[in-house]
C-alpha positions as CSV (number, residue, x, y, z in Angstrom):
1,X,0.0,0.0,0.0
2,X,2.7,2.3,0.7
3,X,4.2,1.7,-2.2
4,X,1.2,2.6,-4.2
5,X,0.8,5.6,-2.0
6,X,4.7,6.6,-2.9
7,X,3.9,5.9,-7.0
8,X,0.6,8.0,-6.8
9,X,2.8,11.0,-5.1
10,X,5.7,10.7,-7.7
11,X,3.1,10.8,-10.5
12,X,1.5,13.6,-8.8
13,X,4.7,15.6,-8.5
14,X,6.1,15.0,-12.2
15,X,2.4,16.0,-13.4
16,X,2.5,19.2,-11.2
17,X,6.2,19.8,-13.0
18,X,5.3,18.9,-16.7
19,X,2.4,21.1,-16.3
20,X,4.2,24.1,-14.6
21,X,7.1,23.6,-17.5
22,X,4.3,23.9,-20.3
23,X,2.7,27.0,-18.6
24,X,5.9,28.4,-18.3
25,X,6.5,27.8,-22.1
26,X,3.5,29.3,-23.0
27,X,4.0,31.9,-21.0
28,X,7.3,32.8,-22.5
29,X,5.9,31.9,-26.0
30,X,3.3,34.6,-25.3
31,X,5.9,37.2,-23.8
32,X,7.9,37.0,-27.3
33,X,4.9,37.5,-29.4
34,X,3.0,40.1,-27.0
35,X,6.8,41.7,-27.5
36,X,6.9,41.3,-30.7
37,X,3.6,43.1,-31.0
38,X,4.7,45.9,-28.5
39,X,7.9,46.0,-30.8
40,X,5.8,46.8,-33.7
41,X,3.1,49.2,-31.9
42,X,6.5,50.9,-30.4
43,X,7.8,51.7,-33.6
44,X,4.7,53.1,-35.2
45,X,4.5,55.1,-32.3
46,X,7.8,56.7,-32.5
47,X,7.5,57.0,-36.4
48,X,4.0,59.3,-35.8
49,X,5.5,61.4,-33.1
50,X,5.0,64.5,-36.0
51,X,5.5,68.1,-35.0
52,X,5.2,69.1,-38.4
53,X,4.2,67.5,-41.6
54,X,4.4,69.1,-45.4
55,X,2.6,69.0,-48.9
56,X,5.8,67.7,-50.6
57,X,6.5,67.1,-54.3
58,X,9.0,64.1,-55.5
59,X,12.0,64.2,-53.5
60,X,14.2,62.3,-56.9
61,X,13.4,61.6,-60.0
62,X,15.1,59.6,-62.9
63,X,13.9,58.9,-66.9
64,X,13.5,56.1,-68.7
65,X,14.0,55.4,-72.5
66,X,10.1,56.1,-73.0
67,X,9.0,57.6,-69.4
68,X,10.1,59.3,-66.2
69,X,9.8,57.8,-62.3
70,X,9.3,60.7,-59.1
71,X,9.8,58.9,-56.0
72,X,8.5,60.8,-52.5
73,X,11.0,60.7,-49.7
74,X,10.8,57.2,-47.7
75,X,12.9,58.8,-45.0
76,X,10.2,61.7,-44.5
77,X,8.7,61.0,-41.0
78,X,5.4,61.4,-42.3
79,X,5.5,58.8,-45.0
80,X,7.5,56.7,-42.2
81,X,4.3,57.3,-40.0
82,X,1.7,56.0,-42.4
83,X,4.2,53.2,-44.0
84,X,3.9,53.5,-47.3
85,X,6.0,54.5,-50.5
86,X,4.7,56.8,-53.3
87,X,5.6,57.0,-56.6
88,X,4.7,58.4,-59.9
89,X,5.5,57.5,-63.2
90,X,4.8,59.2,-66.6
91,X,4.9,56.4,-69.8
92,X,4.9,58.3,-72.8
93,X,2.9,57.0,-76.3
94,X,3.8,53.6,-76.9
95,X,5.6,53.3,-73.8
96,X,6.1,49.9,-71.7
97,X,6.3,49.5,-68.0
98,X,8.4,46.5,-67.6
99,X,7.1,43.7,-65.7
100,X,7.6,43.7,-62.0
101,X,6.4,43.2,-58.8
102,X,6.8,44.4,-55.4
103,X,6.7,43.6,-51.3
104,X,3.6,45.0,-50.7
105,X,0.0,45.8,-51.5
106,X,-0.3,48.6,-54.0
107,X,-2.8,50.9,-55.1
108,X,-2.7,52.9,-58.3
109,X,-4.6,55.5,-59.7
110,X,-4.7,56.7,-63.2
111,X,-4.3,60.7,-63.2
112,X,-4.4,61.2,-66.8
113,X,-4.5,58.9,-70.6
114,X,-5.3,55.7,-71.5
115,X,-3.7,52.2,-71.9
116,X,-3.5,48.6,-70.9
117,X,-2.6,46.6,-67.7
118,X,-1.5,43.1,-66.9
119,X,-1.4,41.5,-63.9
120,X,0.1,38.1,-63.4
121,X,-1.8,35.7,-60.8
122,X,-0.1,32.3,-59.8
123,X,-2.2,30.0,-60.9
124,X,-4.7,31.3,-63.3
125,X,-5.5,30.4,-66.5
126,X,-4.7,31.8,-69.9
127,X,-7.9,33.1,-70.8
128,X,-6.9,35.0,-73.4
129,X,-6.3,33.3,-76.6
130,X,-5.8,34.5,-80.2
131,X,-6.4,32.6,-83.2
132,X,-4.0,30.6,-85.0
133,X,-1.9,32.1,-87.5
134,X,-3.7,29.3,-90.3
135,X,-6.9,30.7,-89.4
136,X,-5.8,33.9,-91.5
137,X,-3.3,32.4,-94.0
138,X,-5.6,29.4,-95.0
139,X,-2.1,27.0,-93.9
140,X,-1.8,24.2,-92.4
141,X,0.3,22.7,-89.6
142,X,1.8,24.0,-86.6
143,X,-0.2,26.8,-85.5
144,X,1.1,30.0,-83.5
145,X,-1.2,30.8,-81.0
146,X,-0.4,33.1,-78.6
147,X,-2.3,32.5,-74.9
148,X,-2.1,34.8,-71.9
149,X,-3.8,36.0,-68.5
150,X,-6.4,38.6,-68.2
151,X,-5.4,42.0,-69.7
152,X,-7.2,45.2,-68.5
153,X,-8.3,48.3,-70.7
154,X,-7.8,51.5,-67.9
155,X,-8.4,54.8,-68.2
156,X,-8.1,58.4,-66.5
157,X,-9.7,57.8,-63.0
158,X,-9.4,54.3,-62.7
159,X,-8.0,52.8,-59.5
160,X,-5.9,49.3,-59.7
161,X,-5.0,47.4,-57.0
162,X,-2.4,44.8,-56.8
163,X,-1.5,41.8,-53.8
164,X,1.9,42.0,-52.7
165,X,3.9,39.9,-55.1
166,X,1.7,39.9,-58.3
167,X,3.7,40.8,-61.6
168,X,2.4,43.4,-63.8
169,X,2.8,45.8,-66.3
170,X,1.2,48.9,-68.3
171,X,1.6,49.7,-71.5
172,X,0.8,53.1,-73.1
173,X,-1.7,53.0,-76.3
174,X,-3.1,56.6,-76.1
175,X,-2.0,59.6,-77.9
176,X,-1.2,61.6,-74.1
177,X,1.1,60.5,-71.4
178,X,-0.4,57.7,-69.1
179,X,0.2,59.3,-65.6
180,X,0.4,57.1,-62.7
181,X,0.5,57.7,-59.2
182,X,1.0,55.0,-56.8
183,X,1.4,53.7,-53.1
184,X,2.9,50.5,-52.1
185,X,1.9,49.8,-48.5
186,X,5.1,48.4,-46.6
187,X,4.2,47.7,-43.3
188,X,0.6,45.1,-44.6
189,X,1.2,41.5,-42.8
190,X,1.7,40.7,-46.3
191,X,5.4,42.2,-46.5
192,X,7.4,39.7,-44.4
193,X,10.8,41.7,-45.5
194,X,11.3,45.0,-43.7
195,X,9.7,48.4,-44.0
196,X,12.2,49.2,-47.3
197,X,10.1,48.9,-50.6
198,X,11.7,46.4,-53.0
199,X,10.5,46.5,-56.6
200,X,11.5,43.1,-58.3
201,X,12.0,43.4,-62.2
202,X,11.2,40.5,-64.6
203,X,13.0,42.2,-67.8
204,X,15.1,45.1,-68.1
205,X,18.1,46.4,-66.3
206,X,16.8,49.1,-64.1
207,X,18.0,51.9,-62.3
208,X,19.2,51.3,-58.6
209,X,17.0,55.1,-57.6
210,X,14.0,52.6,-58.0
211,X,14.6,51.0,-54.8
212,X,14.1,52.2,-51.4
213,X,16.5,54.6,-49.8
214,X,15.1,54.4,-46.2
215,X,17.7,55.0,-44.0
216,X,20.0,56.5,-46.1
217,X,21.4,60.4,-46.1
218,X,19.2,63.0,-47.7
219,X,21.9,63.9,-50.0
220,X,21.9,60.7,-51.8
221,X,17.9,61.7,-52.8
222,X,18.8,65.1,-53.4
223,X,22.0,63.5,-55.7
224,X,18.9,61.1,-57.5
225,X,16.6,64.6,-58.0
226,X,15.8,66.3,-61.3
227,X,16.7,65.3,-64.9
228,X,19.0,62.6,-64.8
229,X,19.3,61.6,-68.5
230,X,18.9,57.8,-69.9
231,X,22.5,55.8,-68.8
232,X,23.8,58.2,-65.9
233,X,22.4,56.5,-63.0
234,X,23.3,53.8,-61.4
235,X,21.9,50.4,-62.7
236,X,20.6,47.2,-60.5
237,X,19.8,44.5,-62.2
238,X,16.5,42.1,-62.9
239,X,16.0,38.9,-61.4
240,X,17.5,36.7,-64.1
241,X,20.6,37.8,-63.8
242,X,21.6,36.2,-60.7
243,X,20.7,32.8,-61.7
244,X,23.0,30.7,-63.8
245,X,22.9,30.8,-67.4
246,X,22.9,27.0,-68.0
247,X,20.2,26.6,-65.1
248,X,18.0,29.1,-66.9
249,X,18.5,27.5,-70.5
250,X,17.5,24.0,-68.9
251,X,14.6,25.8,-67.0
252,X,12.9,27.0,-70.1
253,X,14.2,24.4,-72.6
254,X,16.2,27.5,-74.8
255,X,19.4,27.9,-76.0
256,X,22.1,29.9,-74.4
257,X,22.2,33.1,-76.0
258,X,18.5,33.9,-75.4
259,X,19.1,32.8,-71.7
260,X,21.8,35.8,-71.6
261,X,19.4,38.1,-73.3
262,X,16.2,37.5,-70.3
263,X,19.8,39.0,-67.8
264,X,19.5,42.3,-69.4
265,X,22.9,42.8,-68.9
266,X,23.2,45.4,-71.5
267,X,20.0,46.9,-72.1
268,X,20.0,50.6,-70.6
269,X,17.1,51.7,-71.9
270,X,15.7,51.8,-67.8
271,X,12.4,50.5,-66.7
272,X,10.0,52.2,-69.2
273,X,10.8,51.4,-72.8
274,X,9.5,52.5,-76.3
275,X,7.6,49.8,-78.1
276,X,8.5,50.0,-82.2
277,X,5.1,49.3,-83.7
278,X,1.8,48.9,-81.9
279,X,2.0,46.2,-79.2
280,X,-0.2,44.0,-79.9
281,X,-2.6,41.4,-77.7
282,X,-5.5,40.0,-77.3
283,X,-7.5,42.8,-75.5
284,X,-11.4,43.7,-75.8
285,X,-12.6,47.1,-76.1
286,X,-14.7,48.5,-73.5
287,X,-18.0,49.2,-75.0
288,X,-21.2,50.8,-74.0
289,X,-22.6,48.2,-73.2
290,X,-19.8,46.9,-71.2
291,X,-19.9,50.1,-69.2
292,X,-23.4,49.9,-68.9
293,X,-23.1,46.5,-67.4
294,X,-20.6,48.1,-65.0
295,X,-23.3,50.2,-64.0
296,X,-26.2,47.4,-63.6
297,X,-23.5,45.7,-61.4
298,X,-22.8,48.6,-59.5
299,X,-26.7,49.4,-58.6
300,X,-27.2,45.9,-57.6
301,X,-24.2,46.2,-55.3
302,X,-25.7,49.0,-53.8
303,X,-29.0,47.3,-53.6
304,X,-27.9,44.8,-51.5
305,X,-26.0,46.6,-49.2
306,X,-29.3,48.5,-48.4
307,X,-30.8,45.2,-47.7
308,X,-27.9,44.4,-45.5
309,X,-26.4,41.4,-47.3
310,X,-23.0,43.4,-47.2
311,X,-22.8,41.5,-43.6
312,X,-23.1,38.3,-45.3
313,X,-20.0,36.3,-44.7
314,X,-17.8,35.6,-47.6
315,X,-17.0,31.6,-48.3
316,X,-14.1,31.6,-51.1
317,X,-16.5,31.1,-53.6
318,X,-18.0,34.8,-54.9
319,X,-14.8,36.0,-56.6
320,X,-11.3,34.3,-56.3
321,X,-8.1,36.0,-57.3
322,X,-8.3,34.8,-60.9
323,X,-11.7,36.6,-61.2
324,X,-11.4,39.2,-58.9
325,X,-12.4,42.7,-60.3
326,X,-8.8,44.6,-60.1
327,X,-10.1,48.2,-61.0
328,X,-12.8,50.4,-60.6
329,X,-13.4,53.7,-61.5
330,X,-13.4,56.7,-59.4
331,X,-14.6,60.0,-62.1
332,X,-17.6,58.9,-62.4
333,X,-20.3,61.5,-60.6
334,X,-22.8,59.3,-60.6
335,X,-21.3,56.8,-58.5
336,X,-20.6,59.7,-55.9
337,X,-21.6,58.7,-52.0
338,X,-21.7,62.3,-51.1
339,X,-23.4,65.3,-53.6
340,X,-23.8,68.5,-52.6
341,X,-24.6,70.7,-55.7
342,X,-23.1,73.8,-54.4
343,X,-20.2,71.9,-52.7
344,X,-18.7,69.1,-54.2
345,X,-18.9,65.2,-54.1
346,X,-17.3,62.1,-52.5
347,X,-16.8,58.9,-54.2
348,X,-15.4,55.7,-52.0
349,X,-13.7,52.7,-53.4
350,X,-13.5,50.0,-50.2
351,X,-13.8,46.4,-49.9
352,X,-17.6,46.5,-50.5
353,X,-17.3,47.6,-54.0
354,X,-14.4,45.9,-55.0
355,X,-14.0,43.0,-52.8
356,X,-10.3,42.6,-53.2
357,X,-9.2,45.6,-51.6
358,X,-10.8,43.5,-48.2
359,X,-7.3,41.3,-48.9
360,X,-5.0,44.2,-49.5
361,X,-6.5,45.9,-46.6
362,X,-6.3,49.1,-48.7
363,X,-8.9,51.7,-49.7
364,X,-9.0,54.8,-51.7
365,X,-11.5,58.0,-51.7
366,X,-11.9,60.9,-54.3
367,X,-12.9,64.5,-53.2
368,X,-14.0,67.2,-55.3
369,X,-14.5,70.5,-53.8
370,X,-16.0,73.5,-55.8
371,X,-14.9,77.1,-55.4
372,X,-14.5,78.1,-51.8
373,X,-16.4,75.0,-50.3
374,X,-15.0,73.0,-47.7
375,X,-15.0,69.3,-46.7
376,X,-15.8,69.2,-43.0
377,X,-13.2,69.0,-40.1
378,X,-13.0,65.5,-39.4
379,X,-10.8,62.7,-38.0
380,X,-9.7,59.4,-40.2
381,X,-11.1,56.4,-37.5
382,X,-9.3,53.7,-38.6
383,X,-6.9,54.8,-41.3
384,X,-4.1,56.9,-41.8
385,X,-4.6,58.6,-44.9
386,X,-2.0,59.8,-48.1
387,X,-3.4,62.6,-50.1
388,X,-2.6,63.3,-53.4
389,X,-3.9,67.0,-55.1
390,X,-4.9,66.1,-58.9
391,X,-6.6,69.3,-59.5
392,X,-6.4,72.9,-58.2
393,X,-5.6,74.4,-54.8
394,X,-6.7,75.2,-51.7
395,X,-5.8,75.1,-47.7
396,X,-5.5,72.5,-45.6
397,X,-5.3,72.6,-41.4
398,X,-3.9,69.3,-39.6
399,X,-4.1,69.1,-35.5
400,X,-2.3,65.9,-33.6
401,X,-3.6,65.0,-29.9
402,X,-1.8,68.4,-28.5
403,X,-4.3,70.9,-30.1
404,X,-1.1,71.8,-32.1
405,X,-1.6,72.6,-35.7
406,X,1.4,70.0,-37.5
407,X,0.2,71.7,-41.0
408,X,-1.2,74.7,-42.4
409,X,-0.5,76.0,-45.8
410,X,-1.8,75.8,-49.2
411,X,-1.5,72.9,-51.3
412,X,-1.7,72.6,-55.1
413,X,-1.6,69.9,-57.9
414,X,1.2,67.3,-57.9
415,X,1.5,67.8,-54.4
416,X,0.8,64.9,-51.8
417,X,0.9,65.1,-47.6
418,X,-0.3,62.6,-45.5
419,X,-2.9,62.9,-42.2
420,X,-1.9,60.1,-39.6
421,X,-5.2,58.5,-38.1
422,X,-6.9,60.6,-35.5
423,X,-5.4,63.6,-36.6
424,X,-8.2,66.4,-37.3
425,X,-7.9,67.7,-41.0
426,X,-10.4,70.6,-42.5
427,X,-9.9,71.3,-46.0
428,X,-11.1,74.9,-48.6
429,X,-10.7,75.1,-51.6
430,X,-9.5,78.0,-53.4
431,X,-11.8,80.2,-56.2
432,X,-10.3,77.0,-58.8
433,X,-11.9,74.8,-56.7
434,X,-10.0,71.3,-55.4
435,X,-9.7,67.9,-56.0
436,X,-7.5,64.8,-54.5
437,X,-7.5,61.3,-53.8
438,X,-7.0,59.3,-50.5
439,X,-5.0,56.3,-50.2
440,X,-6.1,54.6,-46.8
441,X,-4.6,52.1,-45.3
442,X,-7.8,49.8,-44.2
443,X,-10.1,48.7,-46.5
444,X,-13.4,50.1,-44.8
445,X,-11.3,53.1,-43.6
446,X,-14.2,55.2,-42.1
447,X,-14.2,58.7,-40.5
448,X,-15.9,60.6,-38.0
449,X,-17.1,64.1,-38.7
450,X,-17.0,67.4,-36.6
451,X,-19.7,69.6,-38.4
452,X,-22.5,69.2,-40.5
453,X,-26.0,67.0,-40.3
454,X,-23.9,63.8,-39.0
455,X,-21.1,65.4,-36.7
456,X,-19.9,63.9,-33.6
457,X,-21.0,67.9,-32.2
458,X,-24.7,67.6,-33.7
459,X,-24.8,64.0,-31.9
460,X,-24.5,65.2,-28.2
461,X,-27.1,67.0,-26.1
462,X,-27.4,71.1,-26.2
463,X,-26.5,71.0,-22.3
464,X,-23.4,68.9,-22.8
465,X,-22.1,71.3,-25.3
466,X,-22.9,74.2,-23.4
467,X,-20.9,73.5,-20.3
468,X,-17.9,71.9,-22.5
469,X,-17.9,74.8,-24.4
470,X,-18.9,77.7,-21.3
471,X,-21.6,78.8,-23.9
472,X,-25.6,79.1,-23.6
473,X,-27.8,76.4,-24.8
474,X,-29.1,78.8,-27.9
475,X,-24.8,79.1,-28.7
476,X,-25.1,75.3,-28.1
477,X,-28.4,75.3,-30.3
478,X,-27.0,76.5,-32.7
479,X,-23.5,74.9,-33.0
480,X,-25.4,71.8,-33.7
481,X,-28.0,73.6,-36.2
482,X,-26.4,76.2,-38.5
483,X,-25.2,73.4,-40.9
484,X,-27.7,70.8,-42.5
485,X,-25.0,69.8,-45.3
486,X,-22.8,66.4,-44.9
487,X,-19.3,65.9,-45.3
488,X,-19.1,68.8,-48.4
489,X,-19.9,72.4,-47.1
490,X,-21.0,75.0,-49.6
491,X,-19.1,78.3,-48.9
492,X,-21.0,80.7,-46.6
493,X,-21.0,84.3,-46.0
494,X,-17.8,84.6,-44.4
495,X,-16.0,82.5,-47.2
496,X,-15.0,85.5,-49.2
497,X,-13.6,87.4,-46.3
């Protein structure tokens, strides 16, 4: 019996230990992730600790055989704040954007012309197929088909967006230069590298400016700045040139020298290059009635969200990547949330009308503000928020948690400045009138407003205001009343002053 009585103990004791070890494990386990988390939370804190913040233009630029790339500042605290690098680049007529891809998320938006996207899904089919080359010539035999992905026709307003790692690239086929700007979100879970934005080229020998300088002294983006002409800069190299020429002839069953030509190891002609004739693919038209279809789509979207299916859960099954909608225009004003006649209008591209943005956890929002209205003071909730001016001038007014204004000055086209999340912004526009877009960096970014019909002020009871503000109720009264408008304000008597 005693020896039974001993066992039990023992058991008892090593049962007490193993479970105290895996406690302690877990507990450890949890410390280096909770740390980890703090890590992260710590550094976003310090990167937002702004005192001032600036409507900047392109800190470098550098051109391309058939186009020119304008990079913002990555070591600017405010773009180090929001985590994201901007670009621009201009691809003149018949101008190709080589194929590439990048370490994060990215949203584009087309500022001006016409032309042709490709993006490059692991996994997809070739959809695309042209006829044979017997089909025209009446021959027989072996037959040259050409077979690719999904191409996309995009125009002047349209916003693309991109997962982390997809290939693409844009070709030029309008008579005006195709002008791009763009954000590539560098702190999304989907970067696993660090916070420096790597673009990955397929083809090409591109310049080194293309990649991130984070870190690195002013002066070098100062040295990269202005009209550096075709073969001065620096070059890096594409992603075939790395790998071993006999490795990459087996790989894709060619011969030697047209392995050496996918290195680029000569070609200087950057990462935009001029196309000799028409390129030429398999690529429908939009028609009317394609765009008219858009619009069906569009109304039944909105339909159902009315009806409240937009809380439905989604199962995998309603769009995958390979037929996920990529673009979506924002210029059109009758797909504006917001209208005010005398004002402006809103228009909001989120997850809910183009469901992949939910995976990029990207948004984007397009303001247009007539002469001297002005878009209501308000806070981004969720999102920080990268403005870029596409149209005409105005003032903009950003306070931090201190009551202290970080920015106040005027801000015209070509411009961009960021608002961190929380931070109140008002915006007027000038006698020109205004217009921008907003990169956000959730993909049901949503903000809360401080005047107008649906204001946080309006919300609270007259007596509340009154003693947070030491005013009567009829001040309070009319604090809350004097503006019906939402979001847009038309200009009142004491805009001209």
């Amino acid at each position: 019996m005693a020896n039974h009585s001993s066992l039990l103990s023992l058991s008892i004791c090593v049962l007490v230990l193993f479970h105290g070890s895996v406690a302690q494990i877990e507990q450890v386990t949890s410390r280096g992730s909770q740390g980890e988390s703090q890590r992260q939370q710590r550094w976003q804190r310090d990167e937002c600790q702004l005192n001032r913040i600036n409507a900047v233009e392109p800190s470098r630029s550098f051109n391309s055989e058939a186009g020119q790339t304008e990079i913002w500042d990555e070591n600017d605290q405010q773009f180090q704040c929001v985590g994201v690098v901007a670009m621009r680049h201009t691809i003149q007529q018949k101008g190709l954007l080589l194929p590439q891809y990048v370490n994060g998320p990215k949203l584009i938006y087309v500022v001006q012309g016409n032309g042709i996207q490709g993006a490059v899904i692991p996994g997809c089919a070739e959809t695309y197929q042209s006829p044979s080359e017997s089909q025209f010539t009446g021959r027989q035999g072996e037959s040259q088909r050409d077979q690719h992905q999904k191409v996309r026709q995009i125009r002047q307003g349209d916003v693309i967006s991109l997962p982390a790692g997809v290939a693409q690239w844009i070709y030029n086929n309008g008579r005006n230069p195709l002008v791009l700007v763009q954000i590539i979100d560098t702190s999304n879970p989907a970067n696993q590298l660090d916070q420096n934005h790597r673009d990955f080229f397929l083809a090409g020998n591109p310049q080194q400016e293309v990649q991130s300088l984070r870190g690195e002294s002013s002066l070098r983006g100062r040295e990269g700045r202005g009209s550096s002409r075709r073969g001065e800069s620096r070059r890096s190299s594409n992603v075939f040139s790395g790998l071993d020429e006999r490795i990459i002839s087996e790989a894709f069953n060619i011969d030697s020298n047209l392995a050496r030509k996918l290195r680029g190891e000569n070609d200087n002609r950057g990462i935009i290059v001029s196309v000799e004739h028409d390129l030429e693919m398999l690529a429908p038209p939009r028609s009317q009635e394609e765009e008219q279809q858009q619009q069906r789509e569009e109304a039944q979207r909105q339909l159902e969200r009315s009806r409240g299916s937009s809380r439905r859960l989604f199962n995998g099954v309603e769009e995958t990547f390979c037929t996920a909608r990529m673009r979506h225009n924002l210029d059109n004003p009758s797909e504006s949330d917001i209208f005010n006649p005398r004002a402006g209008r809103v228009t909001n591209v989120n997850s809910h009308n183009l469901p992949i943005l939910r995976f990029l956890r990207l948004s984007i929002q397009k303001a247009v503000l007539y002469s001297n209205a002005i878009m209501t003071p308000h806070w981004n909730m969720n999102a920080h928020s990268i403005r870029y001016i596409t149209r005409g001038s105005g003032r903009v007014q950003i306070v931090n948690e201190n009551g202290n204004s970080v920015f106040d000055g005027q801000v015209q086209r070509g411009q961009m400045l960021t608002v961190p999340q929380n931070f109140v912004v008002i915006t007027k526009a000038s006698n020109e009138g205004l217009e921008w877009v907003s990169f956000k960096t959730n993909d049901q970014a949503k903000i809360s407003q401080l005047a107008g019909r649906v204001s946080a002020i309006r919300s609270m009871p007259e007596e509340v205001l009154a003693n947070a503000f030491q005013v009567s109720v009829e001040e309070a009264r009319r604090l809350k009343d004097n503006r019906q408008e939402v979001t847009v304000l038309s200009p009142g008597s004491r805009s001209r002053v």
